[in-house]
C-alpha positions as CSV (number, residue, x, y, z in Angstrom):
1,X,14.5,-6.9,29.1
2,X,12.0,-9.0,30.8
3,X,9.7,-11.8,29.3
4,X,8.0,-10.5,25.7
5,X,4.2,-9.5,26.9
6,X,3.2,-11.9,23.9
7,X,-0.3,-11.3,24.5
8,X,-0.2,-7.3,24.8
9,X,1.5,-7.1,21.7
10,X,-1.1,-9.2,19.5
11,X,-3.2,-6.6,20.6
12,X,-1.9,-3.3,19.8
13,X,-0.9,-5.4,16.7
14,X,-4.3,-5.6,16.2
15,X,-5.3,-2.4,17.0
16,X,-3.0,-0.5,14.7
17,X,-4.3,-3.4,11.3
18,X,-8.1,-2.4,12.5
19,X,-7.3,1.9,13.0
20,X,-4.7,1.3,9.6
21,X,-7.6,-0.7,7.0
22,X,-10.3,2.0,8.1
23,X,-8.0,5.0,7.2
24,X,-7.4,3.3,4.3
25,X,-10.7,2.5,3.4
26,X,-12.4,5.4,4.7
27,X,-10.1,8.7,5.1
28,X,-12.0,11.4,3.0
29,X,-10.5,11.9,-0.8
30,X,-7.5,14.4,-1.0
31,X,-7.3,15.8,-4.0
32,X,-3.4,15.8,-4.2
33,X,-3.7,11.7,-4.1
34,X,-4.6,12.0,-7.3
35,X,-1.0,13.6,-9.3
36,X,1.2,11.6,-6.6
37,X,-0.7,8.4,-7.9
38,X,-0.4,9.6,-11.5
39,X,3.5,10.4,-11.1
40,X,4.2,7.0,-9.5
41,X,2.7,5.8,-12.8
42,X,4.1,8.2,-15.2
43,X,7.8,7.3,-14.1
44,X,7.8,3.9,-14.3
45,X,6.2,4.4,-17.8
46,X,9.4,5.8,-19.0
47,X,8.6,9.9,-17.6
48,X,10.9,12.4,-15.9
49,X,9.3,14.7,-13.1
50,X,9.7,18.2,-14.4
51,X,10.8,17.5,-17.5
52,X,8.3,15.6,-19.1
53,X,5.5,16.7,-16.5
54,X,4.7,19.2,-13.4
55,X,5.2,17.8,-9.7
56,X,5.7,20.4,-6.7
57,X,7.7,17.9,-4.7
58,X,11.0,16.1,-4.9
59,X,11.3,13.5,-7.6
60,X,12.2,10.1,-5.5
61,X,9.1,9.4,-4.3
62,X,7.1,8.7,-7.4
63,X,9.7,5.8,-7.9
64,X,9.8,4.3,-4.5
65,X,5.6,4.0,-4.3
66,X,5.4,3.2,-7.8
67,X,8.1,0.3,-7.5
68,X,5.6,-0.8,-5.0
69,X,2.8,-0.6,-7.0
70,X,4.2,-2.5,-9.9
71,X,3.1,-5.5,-7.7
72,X,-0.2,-4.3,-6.0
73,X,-1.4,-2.4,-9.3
74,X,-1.5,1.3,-9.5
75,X,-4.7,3.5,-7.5
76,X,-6.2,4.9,-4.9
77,X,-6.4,2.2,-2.3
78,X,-3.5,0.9,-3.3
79,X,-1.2,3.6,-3.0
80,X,-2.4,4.5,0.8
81,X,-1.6,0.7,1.8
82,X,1.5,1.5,0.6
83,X,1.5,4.4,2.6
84,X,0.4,2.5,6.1
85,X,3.0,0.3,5.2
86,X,5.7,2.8,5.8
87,X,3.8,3.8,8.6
88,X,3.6,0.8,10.3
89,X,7.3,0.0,9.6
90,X,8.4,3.5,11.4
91,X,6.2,2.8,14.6
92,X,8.2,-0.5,14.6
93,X,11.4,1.0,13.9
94,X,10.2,3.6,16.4
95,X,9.3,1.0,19.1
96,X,12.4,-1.1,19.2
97,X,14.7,2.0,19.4
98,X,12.4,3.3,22.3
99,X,12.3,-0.5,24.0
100,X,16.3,-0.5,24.1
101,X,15.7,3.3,25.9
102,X,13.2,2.3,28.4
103,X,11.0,-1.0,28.5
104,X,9.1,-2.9,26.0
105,X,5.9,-1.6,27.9
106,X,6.6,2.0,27.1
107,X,7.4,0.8,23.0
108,X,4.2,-0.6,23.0
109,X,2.3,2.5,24.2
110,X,3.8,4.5,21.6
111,X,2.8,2.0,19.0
112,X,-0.9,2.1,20.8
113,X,-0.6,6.1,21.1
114,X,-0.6,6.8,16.7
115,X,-2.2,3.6,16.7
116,X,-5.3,5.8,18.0
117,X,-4.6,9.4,17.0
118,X,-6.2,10.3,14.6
119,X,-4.7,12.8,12.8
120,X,-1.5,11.0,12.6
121,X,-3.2,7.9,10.8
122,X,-5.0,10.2,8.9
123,X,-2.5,12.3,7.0
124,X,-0.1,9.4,7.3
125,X,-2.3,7.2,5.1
126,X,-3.5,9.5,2.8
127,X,-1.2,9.3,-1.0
128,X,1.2,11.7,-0.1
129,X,4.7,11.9,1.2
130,X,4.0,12.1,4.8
131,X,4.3,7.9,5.6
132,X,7.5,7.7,3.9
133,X,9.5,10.7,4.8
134,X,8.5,9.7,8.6
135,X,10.1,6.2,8.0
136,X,13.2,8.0,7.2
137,X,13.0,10.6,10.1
138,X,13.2,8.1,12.5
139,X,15.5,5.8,10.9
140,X,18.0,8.7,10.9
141,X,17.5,9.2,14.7
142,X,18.3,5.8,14.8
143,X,21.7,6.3,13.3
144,X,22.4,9.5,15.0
145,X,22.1,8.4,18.2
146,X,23.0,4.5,18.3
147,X,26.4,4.4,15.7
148,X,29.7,5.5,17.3
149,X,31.3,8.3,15.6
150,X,32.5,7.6,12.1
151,X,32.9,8.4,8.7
152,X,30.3,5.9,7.7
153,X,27.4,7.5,10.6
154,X,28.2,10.6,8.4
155,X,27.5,8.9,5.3
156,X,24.8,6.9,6.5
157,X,23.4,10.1,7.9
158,X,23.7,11.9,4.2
159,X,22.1,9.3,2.7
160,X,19.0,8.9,4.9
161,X,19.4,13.1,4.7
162,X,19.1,12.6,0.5
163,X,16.4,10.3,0.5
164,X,14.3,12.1,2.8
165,X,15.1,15.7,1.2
166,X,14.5,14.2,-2.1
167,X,11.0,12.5,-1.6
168,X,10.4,16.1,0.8
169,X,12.1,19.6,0.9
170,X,10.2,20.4,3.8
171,X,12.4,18.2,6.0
172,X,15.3,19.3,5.4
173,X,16.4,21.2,8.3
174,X,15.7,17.9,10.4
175,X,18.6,15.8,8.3
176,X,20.8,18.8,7.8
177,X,21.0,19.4,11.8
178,X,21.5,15.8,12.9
179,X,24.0,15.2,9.9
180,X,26.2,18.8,11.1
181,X,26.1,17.3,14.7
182,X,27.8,13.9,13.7
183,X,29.9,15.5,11.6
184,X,31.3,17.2,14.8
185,X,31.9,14.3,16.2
186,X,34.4,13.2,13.9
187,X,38.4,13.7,14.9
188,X,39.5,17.2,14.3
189,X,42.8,16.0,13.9
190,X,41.9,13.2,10.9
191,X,41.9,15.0,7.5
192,X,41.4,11.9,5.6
193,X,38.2,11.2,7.4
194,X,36.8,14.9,7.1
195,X,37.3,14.9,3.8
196,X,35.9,11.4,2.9
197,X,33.2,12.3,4.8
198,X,32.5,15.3,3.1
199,X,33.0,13.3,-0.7
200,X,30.0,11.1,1.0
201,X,27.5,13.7,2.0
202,X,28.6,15.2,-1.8
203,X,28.1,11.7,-3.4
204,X,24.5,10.7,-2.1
205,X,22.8,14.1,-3.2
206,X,24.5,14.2,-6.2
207,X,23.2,10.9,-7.5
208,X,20.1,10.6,-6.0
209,X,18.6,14.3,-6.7
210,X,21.0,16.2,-9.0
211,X,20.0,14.2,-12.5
212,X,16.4,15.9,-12.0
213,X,17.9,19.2,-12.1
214,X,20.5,18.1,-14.9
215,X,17.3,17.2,-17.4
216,X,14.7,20.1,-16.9
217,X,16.9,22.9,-14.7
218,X,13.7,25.8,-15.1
219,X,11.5,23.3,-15.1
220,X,12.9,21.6,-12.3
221,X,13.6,24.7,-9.5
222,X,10.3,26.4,-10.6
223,X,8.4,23.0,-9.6
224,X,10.3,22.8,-6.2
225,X,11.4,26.0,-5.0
226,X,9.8,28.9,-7.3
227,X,6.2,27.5,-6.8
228,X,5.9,27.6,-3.4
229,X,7.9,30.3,-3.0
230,X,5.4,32.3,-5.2
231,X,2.3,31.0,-3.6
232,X,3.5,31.2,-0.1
233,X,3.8,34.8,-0.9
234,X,0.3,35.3,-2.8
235,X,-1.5,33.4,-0.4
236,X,-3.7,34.4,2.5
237,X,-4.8,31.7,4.5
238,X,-2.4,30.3,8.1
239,X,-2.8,27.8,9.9
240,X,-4.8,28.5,13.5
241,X,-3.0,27.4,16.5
242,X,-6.0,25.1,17.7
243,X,-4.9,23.3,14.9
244,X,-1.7,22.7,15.1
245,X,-2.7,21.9,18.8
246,X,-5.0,18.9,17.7
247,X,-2.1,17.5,16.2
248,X,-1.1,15.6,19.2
249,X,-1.6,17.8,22.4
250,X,-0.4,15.2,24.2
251,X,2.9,15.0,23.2
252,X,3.2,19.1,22.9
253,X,2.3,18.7,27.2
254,X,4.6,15.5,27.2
255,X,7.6,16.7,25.7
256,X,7.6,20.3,27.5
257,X,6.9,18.6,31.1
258,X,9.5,15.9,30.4
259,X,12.2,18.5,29.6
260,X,11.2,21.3,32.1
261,X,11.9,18.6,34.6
262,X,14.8,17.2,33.3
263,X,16.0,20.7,34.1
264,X,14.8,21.4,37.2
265,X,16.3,18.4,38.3
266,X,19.5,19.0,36.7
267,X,19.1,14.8,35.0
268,X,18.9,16.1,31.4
269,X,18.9,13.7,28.3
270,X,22.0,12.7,26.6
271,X,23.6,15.2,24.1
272,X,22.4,13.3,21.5
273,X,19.0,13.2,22.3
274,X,18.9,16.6,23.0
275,X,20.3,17.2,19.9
276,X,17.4,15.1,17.8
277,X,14.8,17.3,20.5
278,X,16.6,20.4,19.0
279,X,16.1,19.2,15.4
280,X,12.8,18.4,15.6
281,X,11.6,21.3,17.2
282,X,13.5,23.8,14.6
283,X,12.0,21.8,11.7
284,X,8.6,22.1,13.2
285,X,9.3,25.8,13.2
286,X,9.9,26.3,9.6
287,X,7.1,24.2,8.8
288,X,4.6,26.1,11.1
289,X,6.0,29.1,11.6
290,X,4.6,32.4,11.2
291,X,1.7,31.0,9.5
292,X,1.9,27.5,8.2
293,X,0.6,26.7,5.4
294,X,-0.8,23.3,6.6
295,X,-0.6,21.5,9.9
296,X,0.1,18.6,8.4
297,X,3.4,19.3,7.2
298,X,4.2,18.2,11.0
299,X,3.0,14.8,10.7
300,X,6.2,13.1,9.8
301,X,7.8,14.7,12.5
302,X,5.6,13.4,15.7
303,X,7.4,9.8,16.0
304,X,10.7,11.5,16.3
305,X,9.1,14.0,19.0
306,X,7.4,11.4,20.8
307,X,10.6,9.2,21.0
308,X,12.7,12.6,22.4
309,X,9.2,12.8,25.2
310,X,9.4,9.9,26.2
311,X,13.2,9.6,27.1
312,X,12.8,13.2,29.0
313,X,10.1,11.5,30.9
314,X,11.8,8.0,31.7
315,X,14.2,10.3,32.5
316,X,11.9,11.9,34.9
317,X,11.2,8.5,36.3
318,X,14.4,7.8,38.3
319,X,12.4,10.7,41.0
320,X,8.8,10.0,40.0
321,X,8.6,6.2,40.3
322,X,5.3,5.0,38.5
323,X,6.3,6.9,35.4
324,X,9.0,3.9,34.9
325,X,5.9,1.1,35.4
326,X,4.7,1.6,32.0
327,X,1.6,4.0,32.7
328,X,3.1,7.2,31.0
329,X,2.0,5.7,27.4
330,X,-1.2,5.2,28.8
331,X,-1.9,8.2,30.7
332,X,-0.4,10.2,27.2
333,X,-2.8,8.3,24.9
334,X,-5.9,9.1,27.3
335,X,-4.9,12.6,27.9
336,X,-4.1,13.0,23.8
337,X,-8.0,12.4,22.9
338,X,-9.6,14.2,26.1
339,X,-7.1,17.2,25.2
340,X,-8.6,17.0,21.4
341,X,-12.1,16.8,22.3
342,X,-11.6,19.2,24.8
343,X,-9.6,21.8,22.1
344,X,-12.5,20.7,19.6
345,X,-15.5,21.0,21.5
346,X,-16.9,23.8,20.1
347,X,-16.9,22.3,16.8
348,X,-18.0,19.0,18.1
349,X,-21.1,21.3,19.3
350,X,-21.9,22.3,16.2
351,X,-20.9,19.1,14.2
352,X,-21.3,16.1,16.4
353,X,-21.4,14.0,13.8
354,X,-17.4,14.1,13.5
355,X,-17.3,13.2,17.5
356,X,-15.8,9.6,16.2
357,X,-13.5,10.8,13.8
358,X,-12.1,13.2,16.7
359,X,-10.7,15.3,13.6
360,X,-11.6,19.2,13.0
361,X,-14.5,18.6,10.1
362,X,-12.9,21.1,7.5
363,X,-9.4,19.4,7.5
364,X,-9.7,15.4,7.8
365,X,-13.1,14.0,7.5
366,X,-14.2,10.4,6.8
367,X,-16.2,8.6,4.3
368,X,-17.3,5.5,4.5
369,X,-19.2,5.7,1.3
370,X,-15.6,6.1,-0.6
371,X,-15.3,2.6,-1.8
372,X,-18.5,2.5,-3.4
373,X,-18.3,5.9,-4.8
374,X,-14.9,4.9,-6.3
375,X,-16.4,1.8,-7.7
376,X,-18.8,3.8,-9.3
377,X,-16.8,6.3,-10.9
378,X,-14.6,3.3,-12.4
379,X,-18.1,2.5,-13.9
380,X,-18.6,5.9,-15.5
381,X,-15.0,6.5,-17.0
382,X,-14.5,3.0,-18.1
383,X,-18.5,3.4,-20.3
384,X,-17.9,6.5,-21.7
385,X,-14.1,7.3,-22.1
386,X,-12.7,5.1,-24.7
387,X,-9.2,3.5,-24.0
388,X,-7.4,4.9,-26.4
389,X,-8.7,8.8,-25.3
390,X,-6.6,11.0,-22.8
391,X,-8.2,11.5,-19.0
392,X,-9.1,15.5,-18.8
393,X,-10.2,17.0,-15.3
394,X,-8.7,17.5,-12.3
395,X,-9.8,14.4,-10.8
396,X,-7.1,12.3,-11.7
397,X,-7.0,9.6,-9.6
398,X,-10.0,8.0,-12.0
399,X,-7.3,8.2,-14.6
400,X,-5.3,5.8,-12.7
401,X,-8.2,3.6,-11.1
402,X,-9.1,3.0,-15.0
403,X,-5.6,3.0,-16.7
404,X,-6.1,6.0,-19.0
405,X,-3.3,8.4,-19.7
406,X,-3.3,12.2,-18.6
407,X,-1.7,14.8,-21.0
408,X,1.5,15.8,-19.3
409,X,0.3,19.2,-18.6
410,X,-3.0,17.9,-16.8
411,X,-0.6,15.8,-14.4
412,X,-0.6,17.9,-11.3
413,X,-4.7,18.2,-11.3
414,X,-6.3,21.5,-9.8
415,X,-3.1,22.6,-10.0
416,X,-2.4,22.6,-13.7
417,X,-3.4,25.7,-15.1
418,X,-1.6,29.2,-15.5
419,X,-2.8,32.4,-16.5
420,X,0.4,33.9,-15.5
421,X,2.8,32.5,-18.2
422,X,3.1,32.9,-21.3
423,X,2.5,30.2,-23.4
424,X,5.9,29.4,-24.3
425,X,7.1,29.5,-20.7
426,X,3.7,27.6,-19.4
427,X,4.5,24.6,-22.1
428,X,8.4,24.3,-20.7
429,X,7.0,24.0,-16.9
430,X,4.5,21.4,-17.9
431,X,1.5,23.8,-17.4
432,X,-1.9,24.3,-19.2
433,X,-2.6,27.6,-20.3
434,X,-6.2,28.5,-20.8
435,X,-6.8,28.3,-24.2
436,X,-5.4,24.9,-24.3
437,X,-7.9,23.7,-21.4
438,X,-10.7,25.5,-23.6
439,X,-9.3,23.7,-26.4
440,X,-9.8,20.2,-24.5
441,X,-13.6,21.0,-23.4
442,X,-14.5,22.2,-27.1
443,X,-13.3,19.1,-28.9
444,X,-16.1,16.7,-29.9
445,X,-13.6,13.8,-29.3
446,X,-13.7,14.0,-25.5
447,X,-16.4,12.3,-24.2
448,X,-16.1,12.9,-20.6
449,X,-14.7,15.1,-18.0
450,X,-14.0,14.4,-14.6
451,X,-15.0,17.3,-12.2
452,X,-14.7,17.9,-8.7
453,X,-17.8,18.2,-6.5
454,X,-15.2,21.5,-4.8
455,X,-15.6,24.4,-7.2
456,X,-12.3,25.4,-6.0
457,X,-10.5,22.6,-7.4
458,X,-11.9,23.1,-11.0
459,X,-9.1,24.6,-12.3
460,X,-10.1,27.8,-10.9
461,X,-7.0,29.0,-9.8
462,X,-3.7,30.3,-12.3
463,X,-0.7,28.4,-10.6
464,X,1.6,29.5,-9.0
465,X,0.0,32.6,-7.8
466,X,-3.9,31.2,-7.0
467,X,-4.9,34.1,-8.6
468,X,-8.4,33.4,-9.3
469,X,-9.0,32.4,-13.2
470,X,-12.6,33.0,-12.9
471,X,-14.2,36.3,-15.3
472,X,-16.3,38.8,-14.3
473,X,-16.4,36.5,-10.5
474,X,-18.5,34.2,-12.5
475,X,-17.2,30.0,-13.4
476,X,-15.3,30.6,-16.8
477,X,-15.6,27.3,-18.1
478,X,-20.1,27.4,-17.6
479,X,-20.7,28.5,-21.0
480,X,-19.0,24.7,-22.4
481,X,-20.0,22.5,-19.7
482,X,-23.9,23.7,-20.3
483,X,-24.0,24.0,-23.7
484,X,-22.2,20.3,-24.5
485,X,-22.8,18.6,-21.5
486,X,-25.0,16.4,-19.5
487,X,-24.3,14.3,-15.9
488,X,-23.6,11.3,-16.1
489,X,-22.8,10.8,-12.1
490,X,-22.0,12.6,-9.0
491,X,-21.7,12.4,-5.7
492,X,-20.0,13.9,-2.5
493,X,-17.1,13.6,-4.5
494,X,-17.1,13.1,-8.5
495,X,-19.3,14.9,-11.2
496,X,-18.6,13.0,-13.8
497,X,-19.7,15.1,-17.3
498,X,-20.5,13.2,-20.7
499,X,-21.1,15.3,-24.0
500,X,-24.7,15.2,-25.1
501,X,-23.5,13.5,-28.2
502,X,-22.4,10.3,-26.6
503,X,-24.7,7.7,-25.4
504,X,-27.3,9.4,-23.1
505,X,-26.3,10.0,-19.3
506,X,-27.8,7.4,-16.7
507,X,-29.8,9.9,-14.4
């Protein structure tokens, strides 16, 4: 490798800090921050996910974020730094891989590349489990593709396989592919190594994930696998194909060109990049395919894709010369945001205020009034909720901003509340049934609620159909918010509700 270009990487450095602290600040609230943030508390308090309260995802995550939290303090804010530091650490991981593959000039354009794409830094710094199941994508390309054959790649490759399964279910097919094609690799001949390889890729699950299942088994397959199961079948919404598009056109063009040529000019890829290109592309499939439920579940997927379309290009690059000068990162980042103005343009027409955040408005919008607002709905919570009283509505990220404790069947938010259980079966699975929420807005010993400003997310749908919980098509809960409530605040986000008989509202 040639001198280190010191200078150029200070500034894409720089440029991913500056894109990374305004999607932190700034990224528009998600309402699922707010029982990812609560679970990362809840465990380290002593809690079990599923047993003790309602998650829809795998259990490790909540105790990798909230070991990181025990330092920087549990909340909002906090918990997406965390996030962009996983980021940041897989476009490193990402760049030195790809810097060994072609030249440092090429890592650095990748870096540059999500640096700049928006939806990427978007979804990857938003409290969820996109940042940190990406880390672990790429470091299992890593270990696919750079260890020799062994018993211990296998391993390796099971472990990274259990971590990322366990902290997300949706990205399983990726692990379960790469760790099948180094198994493969191992000696037919060797029984010994088959077998300790197979005790391994028994081991790692079984420690890691199984002890969930062992504590709350209903509780603990409804939550991961019945849930969605149920409301991927109730549900009627997909996801268009201009969005999944605006994910990173770019790389969609760069990784079909790359390959097409690769093939036309019979200089294909090593097997074992074609194997992580097959991976990728048949876990993108069963997150997006026939009608994903959300585009984002590609996210942690697109360094692993854009590492596979850049070695089929440099690839390319032993017949078209310039593509091995370093301008192909360039020439991908330029054509990534003209392709998504271009795809977006006519909601750009109608919406030209989101031209900056080069995001589709309905999915990914910004707000630079968020840290204020926040600030201000500390105020509120902190006035009129005393310490020692539980958090109730579905906005509970203010629960963890102000260090108040959420009854364990108010822990997954929006999504706590059934209508069709029964209440035995609704109080095993962690779930609030409706007279219990009634029960919480009649008694005179809750002072405040914290609502959403999104109808929708006030408890109005019955997990885990989303069958609507609203009577007669009219907001069920209306006739105990008016009669016993006043604002207190509200804003693009919060509507913070005080009952009339504490100390009057601040209008």
């Amino acid at each position: 490798m040639k001198r280190r270009p010191a200078g150029v990487l200070l500034v894409v450095g720089g440029l991913h800090l500056v894109s990374a602290c305004w999607h932190v600040l700034y990224s528009g609230m998600n309402s699922d921050e707010g029982f990812y943030a609560v679970a990362a508390r809840s465990v380290w308090q002593g809690d079990v996910p599923y047993r003790d309260f309602g998650h829809t995802q795998m259990p490790l995550l909540p105790y990798i974020n909230g070991l990181m939290m025990q330092l920087t303090g549990f909340g909002l804010f906090e918990q997406r730094a965390i996030n962009g530091l996983w980021g940041a650490l897989t476009l490193a991981l990402a760049a030195i891989w790809l810097s060994r593959r072609t030249n440092v000039y090429w890592a650095l354009g990748l870096v540059a590349f999500f640096s700049l794409s928006a939806p990427w830094m978007y979804f990857i710094h938003l409290g969820k489990t996109y940042a940190f199941a990406g880390l672990v994508t790429v470091a299992a390309l890593w270990v696919y593709t750079e260890v020799a054959p062994s018993v211990n790649k296998v391993s390796g490759l099971a472990l990274l396989g259990a971590v990322g399964v366990g902290c997300r279910l949706p990205s399983a097919p990726y692990f379960a592919l790469l760790w099948f094609a180094a198994a493969l690799e191992l000696p037919r001949h060797s029984r010994k190594d088959l077998l300790e390889a197979a005790g391994y890729s028994i081991l790692w699950p079984a420690l890691l994930v199984l002890p969930f299942y062992l504590a709350a088994p209903e509780a603990a397959i409804f939550w991961t696998f019945d849930f969605h199961r149920i409301s991927g079948l109730t549900r009627s919404w997909h996801v268009p194909w201009l969005i999944v598009a605006t994910l990173a056109p770019a790389l969609w063009l760069g990784l079909a060109g790359g390959l097409l040529h690769a093939v036309v000019r019979r200089s294909l890829p090593g097997r074992r990049d074609l194997v992580v290109v097959a991976a990728t592309l048949a876990t993108l499939a069963t997150n997006l395919l026939p009608r994903g439920a959300f585009e984002e579940y590609a996210v942690p997927l697109l360094p692993p894709l854009a590492l596979s379309a850049s070695v089929a290009l440099w690839h390319a690059g032993s017949v078209i010369r310039w593509l091995r000068h370093g301008l192909v990162p360039l020439v991908l980042l330029l054509a990534n945001l003209g392709l998504t103005v271009a795809l977006q343009w006519p909601h750009l027409r109608t919406e030209p205020r989101y031209i900056g955040s080069i995001l589709l408005p309905p999915n990914a919008p910004y707000n630079p009034d968020l840290p204020e607002s926040m600030a201000r709905g500390r105020a509120v919570v902190k006035r009129y909720l005393p310490p020692d009283r539980p958090f109730v509505g579905p906005l509970i990220i203010l629960a963890v901003e102000t260090g108040h404790r959420v009854p364990h069947n108010l822990r997954m938010g929006a999504f706590s509340l059934t209508s069709d259980f029964a209440a035995d079966k609704a109080r095993r699975l962690n779930l609030a049934t409706i007279p219990e929420l009634e029960g919480y807005l009649t008694d005179p010993a809750m002072p405040l609620l914290a609502w959403s400003k999104t109808p929708d997310n006030n408890y109005l749908y019955s997990m885990p159909t989303f069958h609507s919980t609203a009577r007669d098509r009219s907001f069920p809960w209306n006739k105990f918010l008016q009669r016993d409530f006043v604002i207190a605040y509200q804003d693009a986000d919060f509507l913070l509700l005080v009952r009339k008989n504490a100390v009057p509202a601040e209008r």
